[in-house]
C-alpha positions in Angstrom: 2.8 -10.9 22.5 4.7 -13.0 20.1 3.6 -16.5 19.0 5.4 -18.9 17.2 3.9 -21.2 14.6 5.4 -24.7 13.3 3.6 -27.2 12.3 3.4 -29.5 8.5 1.7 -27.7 6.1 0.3 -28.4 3.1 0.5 -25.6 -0.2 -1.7 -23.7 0.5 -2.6 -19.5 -0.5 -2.5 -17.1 2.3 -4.4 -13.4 2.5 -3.2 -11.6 5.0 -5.6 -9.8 6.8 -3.4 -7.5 9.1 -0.1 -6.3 8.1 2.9 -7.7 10.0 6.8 -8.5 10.2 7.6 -12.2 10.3 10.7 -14.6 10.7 11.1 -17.6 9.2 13.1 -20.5 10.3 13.7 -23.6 7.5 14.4 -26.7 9.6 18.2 -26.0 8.0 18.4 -23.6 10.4 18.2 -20.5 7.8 16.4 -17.4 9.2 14.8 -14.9 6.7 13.0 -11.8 7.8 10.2 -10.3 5.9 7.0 -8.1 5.6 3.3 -9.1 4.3 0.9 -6.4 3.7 -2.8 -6.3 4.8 -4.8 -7.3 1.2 -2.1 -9.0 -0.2 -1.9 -12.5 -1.1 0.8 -15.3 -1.9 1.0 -18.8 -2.8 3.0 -21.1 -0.6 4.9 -24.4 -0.9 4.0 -26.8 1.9 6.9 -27.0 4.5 7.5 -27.5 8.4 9.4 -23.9 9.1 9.3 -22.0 12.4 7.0 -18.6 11.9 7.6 -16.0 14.5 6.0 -13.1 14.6 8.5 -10.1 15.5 7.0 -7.1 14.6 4.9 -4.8 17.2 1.4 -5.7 16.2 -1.2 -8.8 15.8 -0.7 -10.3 12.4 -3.7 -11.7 10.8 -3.4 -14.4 7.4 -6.4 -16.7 6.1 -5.1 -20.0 4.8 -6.6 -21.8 1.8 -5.7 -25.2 1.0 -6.6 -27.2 -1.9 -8.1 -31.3 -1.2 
């Protein structure tokens, strides 16, 4: 099953729980491609992008953001 995630987020850290393959859409219309890794973690901007899983298995991230 893919979902698809857009909404306004805030900065925020993400762990990522499961492993997964992801595409990202910027509202420019700019499509990147990457990986994240199960016990990894990464800090992110806040932005309104298009998230799309692709890959073949559920993708798991906790969000963290700061008041």
């Amino acid at each position: 099953m893919t979902r698809v995630s857009r909404a306004d987020r805030k900065a925020r850290a993400n762990h990522f729980l499961k492993s997964g393959t992801l595409e990202r859409t910027s509202k420019d219309g700019k499509k990147t491609v990457y990986e994240r890794k199960a016990g990894t973690s990464v800090w992110l901007e806040a932005d309104s992008d298009v998230v799309k899983n692709i890959g073949k298995t559920t993708f798991v991230a906790v969000a963290v953001t700061p008041k």
